[in-house]
C-alpha positions in Angstrom: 0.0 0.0 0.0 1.3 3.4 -0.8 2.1 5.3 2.5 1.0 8.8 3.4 3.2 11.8 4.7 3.3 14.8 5.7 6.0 16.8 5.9 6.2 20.1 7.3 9.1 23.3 5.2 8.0 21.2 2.1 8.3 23.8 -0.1 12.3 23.8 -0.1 15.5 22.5 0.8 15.6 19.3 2.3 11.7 19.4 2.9 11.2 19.8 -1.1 13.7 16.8 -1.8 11.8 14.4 0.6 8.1 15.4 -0.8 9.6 14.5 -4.5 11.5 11.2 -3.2 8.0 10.5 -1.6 6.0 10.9 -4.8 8.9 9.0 -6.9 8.3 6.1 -4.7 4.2 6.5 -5.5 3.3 7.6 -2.1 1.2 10.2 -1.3 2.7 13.8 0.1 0.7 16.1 1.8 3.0 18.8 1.9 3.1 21.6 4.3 4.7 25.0 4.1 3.7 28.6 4.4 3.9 29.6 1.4 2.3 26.8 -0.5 2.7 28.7 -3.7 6.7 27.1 -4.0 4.7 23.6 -4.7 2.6 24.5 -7.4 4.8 22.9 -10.0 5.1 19.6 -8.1 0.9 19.7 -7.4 0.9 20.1 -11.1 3.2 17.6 -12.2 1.4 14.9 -9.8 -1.9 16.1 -9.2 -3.2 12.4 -7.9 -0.5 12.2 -5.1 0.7 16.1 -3.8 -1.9 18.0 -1.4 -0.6 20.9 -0.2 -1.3 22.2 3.1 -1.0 25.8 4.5 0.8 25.9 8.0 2.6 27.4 10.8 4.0 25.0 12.9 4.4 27.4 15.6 0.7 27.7 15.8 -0.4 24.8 17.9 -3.8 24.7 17.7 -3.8 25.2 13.7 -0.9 21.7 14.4 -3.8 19.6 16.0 -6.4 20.8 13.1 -3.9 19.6 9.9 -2.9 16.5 11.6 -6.8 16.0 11.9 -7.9 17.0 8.7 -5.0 15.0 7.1 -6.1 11.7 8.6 -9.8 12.2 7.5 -9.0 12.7 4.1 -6.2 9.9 3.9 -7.3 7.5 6.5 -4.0 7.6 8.2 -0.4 9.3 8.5 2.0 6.7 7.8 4.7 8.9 8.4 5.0 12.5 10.0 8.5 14.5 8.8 9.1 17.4 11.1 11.2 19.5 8.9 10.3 23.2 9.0 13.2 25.8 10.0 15.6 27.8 9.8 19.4 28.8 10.7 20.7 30.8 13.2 23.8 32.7 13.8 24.6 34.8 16.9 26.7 34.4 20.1 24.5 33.1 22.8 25.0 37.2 24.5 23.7 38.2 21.0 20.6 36.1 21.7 17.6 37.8 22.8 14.9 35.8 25.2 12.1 36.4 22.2 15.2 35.3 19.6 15.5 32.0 21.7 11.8 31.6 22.4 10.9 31.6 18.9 13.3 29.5 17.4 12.3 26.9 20.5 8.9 27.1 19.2 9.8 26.5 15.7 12.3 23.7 16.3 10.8 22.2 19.5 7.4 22.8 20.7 5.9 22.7 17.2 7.5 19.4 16.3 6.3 18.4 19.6 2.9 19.1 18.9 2.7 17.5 15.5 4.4 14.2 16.9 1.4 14.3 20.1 -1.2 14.8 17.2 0.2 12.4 15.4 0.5 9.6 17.5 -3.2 8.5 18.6 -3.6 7.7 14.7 -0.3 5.9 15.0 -0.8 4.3 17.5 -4.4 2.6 16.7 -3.0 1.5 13.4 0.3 -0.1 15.5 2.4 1.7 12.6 4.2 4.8 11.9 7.3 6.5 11.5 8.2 10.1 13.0 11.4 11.5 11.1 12.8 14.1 13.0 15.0 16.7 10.8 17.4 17.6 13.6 21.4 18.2 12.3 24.7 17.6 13.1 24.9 20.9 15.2 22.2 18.6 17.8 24.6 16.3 18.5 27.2 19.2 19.6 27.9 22.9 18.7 30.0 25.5 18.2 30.5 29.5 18.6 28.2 31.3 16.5 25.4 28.5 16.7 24.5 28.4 20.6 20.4 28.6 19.8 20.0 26.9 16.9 22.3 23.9 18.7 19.8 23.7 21.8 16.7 23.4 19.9 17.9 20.3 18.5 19.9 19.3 21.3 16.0 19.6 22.8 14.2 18.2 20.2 16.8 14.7 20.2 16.5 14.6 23.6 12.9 14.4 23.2 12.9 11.9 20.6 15.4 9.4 22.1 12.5 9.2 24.9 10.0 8.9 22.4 11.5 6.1 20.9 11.9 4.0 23.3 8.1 4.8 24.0 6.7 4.0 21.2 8.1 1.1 19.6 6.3 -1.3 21.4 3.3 0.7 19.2 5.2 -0.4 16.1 6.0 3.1 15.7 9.5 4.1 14.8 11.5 7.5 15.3 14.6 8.7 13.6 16.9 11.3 14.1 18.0 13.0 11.1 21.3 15.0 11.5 22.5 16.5 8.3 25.6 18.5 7.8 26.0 21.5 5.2 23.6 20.9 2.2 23.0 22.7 -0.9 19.7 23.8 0.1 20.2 28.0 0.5 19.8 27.2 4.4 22.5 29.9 4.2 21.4 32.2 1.6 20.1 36.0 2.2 16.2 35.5 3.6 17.1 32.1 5.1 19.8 32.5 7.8 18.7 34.8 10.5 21.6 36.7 11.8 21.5 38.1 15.6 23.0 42.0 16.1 26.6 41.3 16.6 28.7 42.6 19.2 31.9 43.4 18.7 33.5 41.2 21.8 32.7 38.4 19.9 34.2 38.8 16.4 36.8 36.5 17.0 34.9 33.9 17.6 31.4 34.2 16.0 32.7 36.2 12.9 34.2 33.5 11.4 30.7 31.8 11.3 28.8 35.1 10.5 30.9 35.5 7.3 31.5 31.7 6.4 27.7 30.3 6.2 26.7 32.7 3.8 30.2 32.8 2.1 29.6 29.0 1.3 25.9 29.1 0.6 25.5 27.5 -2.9 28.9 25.2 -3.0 27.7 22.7 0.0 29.2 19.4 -0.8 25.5 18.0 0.7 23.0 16.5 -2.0 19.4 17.2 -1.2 17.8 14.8 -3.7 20.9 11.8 -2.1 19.7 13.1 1.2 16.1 12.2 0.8 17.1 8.7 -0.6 19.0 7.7 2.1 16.5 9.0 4.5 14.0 6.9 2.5 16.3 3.6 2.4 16.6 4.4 6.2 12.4 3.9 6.5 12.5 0.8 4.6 15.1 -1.2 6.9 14.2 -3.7 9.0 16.5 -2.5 11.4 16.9 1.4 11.5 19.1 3.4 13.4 17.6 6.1 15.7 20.2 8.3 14.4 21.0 9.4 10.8 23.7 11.7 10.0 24.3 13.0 6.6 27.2 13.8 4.4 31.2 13.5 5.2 31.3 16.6 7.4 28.4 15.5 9.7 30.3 11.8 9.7 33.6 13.3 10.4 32.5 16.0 12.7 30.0 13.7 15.1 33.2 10.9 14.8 35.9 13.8 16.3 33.4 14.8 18.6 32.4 11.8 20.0 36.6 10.8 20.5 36.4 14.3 22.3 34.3 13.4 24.4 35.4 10.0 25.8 38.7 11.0 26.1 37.6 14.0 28.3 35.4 11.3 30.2 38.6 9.1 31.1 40.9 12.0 31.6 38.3 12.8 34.7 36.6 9.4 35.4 38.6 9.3 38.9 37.1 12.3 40.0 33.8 11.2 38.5 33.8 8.1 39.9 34.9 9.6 43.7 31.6 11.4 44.1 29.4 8.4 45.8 29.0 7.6 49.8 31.6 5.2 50.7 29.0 2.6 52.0 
């Protein structure tokens, strides 16, 4: 049976290539976005199997409506993509609270909501599959990309719960951590840069300038990207985590050596700090 999605930022990037792997695979894509307009050509080209859905997935009641409204007019969700976003650059000084508090509720609380809605349908079919669009930046992060970092640090640490909750359902989650695709995540209207401060130029510059300066020669393949992502649903035995491209595997691989060799440098002291009985 063909499977149903939606997928939320479908009108670009990433979002865009993993509507069109969808509809190449002769599923149905009910693809949401606010400006719905960017998927005209792909409603036209495939009018039997693209619906297109206006939505703001900050808005949480409007969340609980489309999840709703998609399941009475498909019958189910067989898989929910929580993909909309954007990127962030600012030191974490430079970050205002309503800076912060938006991108939370873009990253976080409105994934959050769509996976709740989601999951009653789920789980009275005992099937599903929640892809989480998270990045390599929520596995650890840098100057320069302090908020954008703990939205997804937030949103995996949600989902590694989740996951462990729901697959007695028969419902799978998967983390999806991609590194620098050609997808203008970086280009001018897409990357939101925070007032800079000089104190931090050293530091967060290099960032500031770099994303944009590389916007457009991304080594990452969208349309490879929504393949593997696809290959990954189709595996009898997924991983919870899927990182994407060279840099995210040789960045997350680094990081990860960091990290236990800090551990063992200080597991004496870390291991000291229980009553002696």
């Amino acid at each position: 049976m063909n499977k149903v999605w939606l997928v939320t930022g479908a009108s670009k990037g990433l979002g865009r290539a993993i509507a069109e792997a969808a509809v190449a695979a002769g599923d149905i894509v009910v693809a949401a976005a606010r400006r719905t307009e960017l998927l005209d050509d792909l409603v036209a080209a495939h009018p039997d199997q693209v619906e297109t859905l206006s939505l703001d997935v900050t808005d949480i009641a409007a969340v609980q409506a489309a999840v709703d409204g998609v399941v009475a007019r498909h019958g189910r969700i067989d898989i929910l993509v929580n993909n909309a976003g954007r990127g962030t650059v600012g030191a974490v000084e430079e970050t205002t609270d309503e800076d912060l508090r938006n991108l939370m509720d873009l990253h976080f609380f409105g994934p959050a909501a769509l996976t709740r809605a989601a999951l009653p349908h789920m789980r009275r079919r005992r099937s599903g599959a929640i892809v989480q669009m998270s990045s390599m930046g929520g596995r650890f992060s840098f100057a320069g990309v302090g908020a954008y970092s703990a939205t997804k640090f937030a949103l995996e640490g949600l989902s590694e719960a989740l996951a462990a909750e729901v697959a007695p359902h028969g419902i799978r989650v998967l983390i999806v951590e991609p590194g620098a695709f050609r997808t203008s995540f970086a280009g001018a209207g897409s990357l939101q840069q925070y007032a800079a401060l000089d104190a931090y130029q050293d530091t967060v510059g290099p960032v500031r300038s770099g994303l944009p300066g590389g916007n457009g020669q991304e080594a990452g393949d969208p349309a490879k990207a929504a393949a593997a992502i696809l290959t990954v649903l189709d595996a009898d035995e997924p991983p919870l985590r899927l990182p994407l491209g060279n840099d995210a595997a040789d960045a997350i691989i680094d990081h990860l050596d960091r990290v236990g060799t800090e551990l063992r440098s200080w597991e004496k002291l870390t291991r000291s700090t229980d009553f002696d009985d």
